[in-house]
C-alpha positions as CSV (number, residue, x, y, z in Angstrom):
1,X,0.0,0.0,0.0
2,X,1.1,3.3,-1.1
3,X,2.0,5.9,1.4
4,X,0.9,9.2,0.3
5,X,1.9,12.8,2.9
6,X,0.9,16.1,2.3
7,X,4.6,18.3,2.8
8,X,3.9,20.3,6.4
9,X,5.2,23.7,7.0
10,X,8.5,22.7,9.1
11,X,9.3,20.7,5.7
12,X,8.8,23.3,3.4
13,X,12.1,23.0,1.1
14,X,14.1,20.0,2.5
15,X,15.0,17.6,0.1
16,X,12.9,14.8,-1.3
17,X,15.0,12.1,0.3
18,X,15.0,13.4,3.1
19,X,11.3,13.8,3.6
20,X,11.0,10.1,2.0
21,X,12.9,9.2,4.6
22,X,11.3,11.0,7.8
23,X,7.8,10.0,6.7
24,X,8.7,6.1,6.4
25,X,11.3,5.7,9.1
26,X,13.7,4.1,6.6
27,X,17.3,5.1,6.5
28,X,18.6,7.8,3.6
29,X,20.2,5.2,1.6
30,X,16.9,3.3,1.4
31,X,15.0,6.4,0.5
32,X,17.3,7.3,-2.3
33,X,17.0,3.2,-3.4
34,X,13.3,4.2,-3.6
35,X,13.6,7.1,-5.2
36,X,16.1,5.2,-8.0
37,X,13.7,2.8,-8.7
38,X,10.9,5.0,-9.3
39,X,8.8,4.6,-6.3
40,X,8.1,7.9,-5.2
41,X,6.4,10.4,-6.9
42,X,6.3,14.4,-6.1
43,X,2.8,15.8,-7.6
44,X,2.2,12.9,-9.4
45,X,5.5,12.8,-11.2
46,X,8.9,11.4,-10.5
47,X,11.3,13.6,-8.4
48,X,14.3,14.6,-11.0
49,X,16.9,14.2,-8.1
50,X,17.2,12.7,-4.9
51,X,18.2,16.4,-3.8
52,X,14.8,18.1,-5.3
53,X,13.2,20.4,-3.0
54,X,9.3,19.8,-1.7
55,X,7.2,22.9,-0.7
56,X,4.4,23.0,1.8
57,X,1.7,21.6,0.1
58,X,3.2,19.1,-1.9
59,X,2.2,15.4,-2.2
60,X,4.6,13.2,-1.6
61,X,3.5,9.3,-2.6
62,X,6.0,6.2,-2.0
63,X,5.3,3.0,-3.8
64,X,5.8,0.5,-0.7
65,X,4.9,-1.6,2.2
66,X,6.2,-0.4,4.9
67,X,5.2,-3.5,7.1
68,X,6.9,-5.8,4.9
69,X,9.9,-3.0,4.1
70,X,11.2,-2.4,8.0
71,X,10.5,-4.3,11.3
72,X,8.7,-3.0,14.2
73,X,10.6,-0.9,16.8
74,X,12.6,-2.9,19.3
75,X,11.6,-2.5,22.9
76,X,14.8,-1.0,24.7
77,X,14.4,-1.9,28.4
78,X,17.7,-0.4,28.7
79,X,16.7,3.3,28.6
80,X,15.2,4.5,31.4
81,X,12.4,6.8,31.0
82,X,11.2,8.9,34.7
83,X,7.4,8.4,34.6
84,X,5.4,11.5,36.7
85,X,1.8,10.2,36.2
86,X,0.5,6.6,34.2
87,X,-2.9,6.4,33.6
88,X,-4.9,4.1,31.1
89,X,-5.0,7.0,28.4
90,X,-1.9,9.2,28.9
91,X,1.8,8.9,30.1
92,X,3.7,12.3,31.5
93,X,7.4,11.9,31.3
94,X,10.2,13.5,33.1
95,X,12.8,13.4,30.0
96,X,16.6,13.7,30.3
97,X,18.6,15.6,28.8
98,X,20.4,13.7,25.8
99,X,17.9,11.3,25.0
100,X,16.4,11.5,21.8
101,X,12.3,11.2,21.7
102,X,11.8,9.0,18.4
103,X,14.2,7.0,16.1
104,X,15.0,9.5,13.3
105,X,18.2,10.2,11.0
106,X,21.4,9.1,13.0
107,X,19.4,7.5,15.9
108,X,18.0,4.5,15.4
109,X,18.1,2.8,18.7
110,X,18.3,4.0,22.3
111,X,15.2,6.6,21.9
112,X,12.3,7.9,24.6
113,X,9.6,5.6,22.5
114,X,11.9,2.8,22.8
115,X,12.5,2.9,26.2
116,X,8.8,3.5,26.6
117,X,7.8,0.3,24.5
118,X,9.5,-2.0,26.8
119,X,7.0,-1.0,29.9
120,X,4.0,-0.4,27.6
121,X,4.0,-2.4,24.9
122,X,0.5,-1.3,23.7
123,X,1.7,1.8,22.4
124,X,3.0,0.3,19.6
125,X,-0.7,0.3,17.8
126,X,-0.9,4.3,19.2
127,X,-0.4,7.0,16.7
128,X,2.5,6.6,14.0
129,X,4.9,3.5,13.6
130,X,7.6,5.0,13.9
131,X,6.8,7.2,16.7
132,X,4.1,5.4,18.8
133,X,2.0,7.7,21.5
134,X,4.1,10.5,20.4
135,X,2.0,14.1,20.1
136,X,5.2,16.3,21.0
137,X,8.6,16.2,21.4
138,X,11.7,18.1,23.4
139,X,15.1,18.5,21.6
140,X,17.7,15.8,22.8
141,X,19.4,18.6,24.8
142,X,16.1,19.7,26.4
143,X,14.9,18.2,29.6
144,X,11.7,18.1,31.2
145,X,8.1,17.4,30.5
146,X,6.2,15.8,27.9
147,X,2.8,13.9,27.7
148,X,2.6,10.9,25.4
149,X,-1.0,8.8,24.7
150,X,-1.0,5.7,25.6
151,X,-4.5,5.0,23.6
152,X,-5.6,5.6,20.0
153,X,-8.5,8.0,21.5
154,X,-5.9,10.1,23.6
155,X,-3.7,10.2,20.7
156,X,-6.3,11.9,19.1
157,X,-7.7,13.9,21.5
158,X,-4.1,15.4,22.7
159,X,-3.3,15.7,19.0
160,X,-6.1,18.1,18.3
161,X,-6.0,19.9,21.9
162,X,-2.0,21.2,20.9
163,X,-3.2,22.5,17.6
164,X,-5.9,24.5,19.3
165,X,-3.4,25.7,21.7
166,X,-5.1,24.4,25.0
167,X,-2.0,22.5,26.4
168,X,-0.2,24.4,28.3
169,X,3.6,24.3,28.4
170,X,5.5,26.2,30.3
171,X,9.7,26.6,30.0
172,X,12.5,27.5,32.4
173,X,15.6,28.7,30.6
174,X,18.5,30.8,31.0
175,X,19.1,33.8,27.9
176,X,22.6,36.0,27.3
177,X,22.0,39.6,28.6
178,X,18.4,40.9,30.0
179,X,15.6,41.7,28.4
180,X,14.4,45.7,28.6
181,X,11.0,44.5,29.3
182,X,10.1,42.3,32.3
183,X,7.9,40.5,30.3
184,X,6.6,40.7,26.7
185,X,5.8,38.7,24.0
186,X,8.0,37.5,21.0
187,X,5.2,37.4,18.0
188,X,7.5,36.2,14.9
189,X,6.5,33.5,12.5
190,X,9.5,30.8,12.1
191,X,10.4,28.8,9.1
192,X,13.2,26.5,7.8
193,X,16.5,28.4,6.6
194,X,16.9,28.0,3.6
195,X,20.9,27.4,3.2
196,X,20.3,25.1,6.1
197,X,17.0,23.0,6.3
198,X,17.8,21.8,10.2
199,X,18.3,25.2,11.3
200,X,14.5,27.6,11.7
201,X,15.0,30.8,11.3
202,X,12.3,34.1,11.7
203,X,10.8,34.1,8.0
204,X,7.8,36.2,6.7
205,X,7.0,33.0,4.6
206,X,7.1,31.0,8.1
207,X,4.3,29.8,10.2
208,X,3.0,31.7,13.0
209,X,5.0,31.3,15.9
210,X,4.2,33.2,19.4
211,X,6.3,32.8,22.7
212,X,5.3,34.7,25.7
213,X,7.9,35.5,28.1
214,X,8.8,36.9,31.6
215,X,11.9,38.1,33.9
216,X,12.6,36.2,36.8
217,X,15.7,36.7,38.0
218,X,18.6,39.3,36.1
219,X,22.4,38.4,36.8
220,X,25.3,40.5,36.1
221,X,28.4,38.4,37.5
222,X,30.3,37.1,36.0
223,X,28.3,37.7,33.0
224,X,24.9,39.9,32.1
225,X,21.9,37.0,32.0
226,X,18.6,36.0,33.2
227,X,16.6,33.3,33.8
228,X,13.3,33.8,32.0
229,X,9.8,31.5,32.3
230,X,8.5,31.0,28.7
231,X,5.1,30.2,27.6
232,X,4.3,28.6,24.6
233,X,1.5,29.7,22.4
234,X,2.4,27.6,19.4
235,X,4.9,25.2,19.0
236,X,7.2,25.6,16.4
237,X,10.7,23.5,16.1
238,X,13.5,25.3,18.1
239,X,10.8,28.2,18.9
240,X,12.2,29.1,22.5
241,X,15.6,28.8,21.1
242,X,14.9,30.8,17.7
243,X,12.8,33.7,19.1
244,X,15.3,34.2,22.3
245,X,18.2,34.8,19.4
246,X,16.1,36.9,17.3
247,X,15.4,39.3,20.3
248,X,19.1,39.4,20.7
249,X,18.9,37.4,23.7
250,X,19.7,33.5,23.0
251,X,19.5,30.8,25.3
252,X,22.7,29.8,26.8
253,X,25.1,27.2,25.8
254,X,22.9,26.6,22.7
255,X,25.4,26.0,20.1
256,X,23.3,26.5,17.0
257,X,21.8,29.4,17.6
258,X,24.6,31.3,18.9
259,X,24.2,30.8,22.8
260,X,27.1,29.1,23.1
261,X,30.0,31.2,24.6
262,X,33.2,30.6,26.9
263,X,32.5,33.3,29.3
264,X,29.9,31.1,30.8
265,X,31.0,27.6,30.4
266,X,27.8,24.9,30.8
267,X,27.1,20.8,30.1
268,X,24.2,21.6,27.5
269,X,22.0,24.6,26.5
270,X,19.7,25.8,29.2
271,X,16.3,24.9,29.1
272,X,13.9,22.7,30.5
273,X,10.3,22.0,30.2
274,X,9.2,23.4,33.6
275,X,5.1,23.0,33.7
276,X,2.5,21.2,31.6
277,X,-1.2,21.7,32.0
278,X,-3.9,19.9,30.0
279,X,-7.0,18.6,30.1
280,X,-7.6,14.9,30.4
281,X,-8.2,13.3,26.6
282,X,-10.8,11.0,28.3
283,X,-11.9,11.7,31.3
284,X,-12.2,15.1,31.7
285,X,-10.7,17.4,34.7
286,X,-7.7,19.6,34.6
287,X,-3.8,17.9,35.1
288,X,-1.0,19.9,35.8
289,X,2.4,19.1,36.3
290,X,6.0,20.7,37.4
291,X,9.8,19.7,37.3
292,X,12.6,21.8,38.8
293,X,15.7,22.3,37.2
294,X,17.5,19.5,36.7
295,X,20.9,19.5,39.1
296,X,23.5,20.4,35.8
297,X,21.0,23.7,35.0
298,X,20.8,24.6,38.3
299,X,24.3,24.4,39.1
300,X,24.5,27.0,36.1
301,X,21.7,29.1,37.8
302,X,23.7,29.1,41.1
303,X,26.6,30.4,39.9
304,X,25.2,33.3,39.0
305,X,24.9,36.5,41.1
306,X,21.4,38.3,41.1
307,X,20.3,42.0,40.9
308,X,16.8,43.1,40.5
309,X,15.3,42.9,36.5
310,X,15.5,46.3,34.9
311,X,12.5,47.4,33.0
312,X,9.2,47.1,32.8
């Protein structure tokens, strides 16, 4: 059975093997064997190059089973996953920093879902193949919260409450100098670069992106920062990350969007995925949920010396 994909925002102007490849789960070198053999098709026709460039909008259609082309995930008992609430419907996870959320390009084993599997195998049937129960994800440097569905009618339900914007998720992270404003919001739409497709960057041709932010605490020694709580009200890839650089204030040690500096040496970027709020996808009622900074960020934190925020 053919699978046929509609080409998302985030995707807008990667390159045809690559999208063949994160829409099956199959490795580049298989995608391009596809693409060789004349199995996909872009709009109905075949791609010229493996290298061609989709757009938003675009169908995408591969000519293959993908039961009978690549086995099921394999349980990894191995990775340990912190679990903050298990219910029939919905997991809440405490993730780690370094751990990777979903086999993808350059990380087929060792992932969140993996780890995941080997408790609850019946997530396996939830949501996508490849990414069972997932509805969200944190980078592999970013620690902290995420909910994943552990039935087909939460997957659903939480899939369609994030579009709307009614999960709330709420960030602790630490930016290079301090904002004029002791709160504000960064209102920017965000897009793929296009010299770089794994790199977002603020476009006018991007998708609406909107992060609210507030001062907590300003620092000046030994260098000018502050730890800001940011709210979510989309959730673009890299948003906290991208919007904090493009206010001239980027989240520390982030190495991709220019937070990384020596003057303030630390294990991984700052930030952490501090609060989630949703409703339950079954039941009903309000959950909420909240994770302090791991020890690495807070040792960051405490190194710091405080002054009141400027601003207002």
């Amino acid at each position: 059975m053919a699978v046929v994909e509609t080409v998302p925002g985030p995707l807008d102007g990667e390159r045809i093997d690559r999208v063949v490849a994160m829409v099956t789960g199959a490795s580049r070198s298989q995608a391009t064997s596809w693409l060789e053999e004349g199995r996909v098709l872009l709009n109905g026709a075949v791609p010229g190059t493996r290298s061609t460039r989709v757009a938003e909008g675009d169908v995408v259609e591969i000519d293959v089973d993908l039961e009978a082309a690549r086995p099921g995930l394999e349980p990894a008992p191995e990775v340990a996953v912190p679990l903050v609430h298990v219910d029939d419907d919905l997991l809440v996870v405490d993730k780690p920093a370094g751990l990777v959320v979903h086999p993808g390009a350059g990380h087929a084993t060792g992932t969140l879902v993996q780890g995941l599997l080997a408790r609850f195998p019946e997530i396996a049937e939830v949501g996508e193949p490849d990414r069972p129960g997932i509805v969200h994800r944190l980078d592999r440097d970013t620690s902290g919260l995420m909910v994943v569905a552990r039935s087909e009618a939460a997957h659903r339900a939480l899939t369609a409450a994030l579009a709307a914007h009614e999960v709330q998720r709420t960030y602790r992270t630490l930016v290079w100098g301090v904002p004029d404003a002791r709160a504000g919001m960064v209102d920017a739409p965000i897009g793929r670069s296009g010299r770089d497709p794994t790199r977002m960057v603020v476009s006018a041709d991007g998708k609406d992106a909107r992060t609210r932010y507030e001062v907590l605490e300003a620092f000046d020694e030994p260098v000018a920062c502050a730890l800001l709580e940011c709210r979510l009200e989309t959730g673009r890839t890299h948003q906290i990350r991208v919007h904090m650089a493009a206010i001239g204030h980027p989240v520390v040690g982030d190495e991709r969007y220019r937070g990384a500096r020596p003057s303030l040496p630390t294990p991984r970027m700052v930030l952490h995925s501090a609060e989630l709020g949703l409703e339950h996808p079954t039941r009903g009622g309000h959950l909420e949920f909240s994770s302090p900074l791991p020890p690495d960020l807070a040792a960051v934190v405490g190194s710091l010396s405080a002054r009141p925020p400027t601003g207002e």
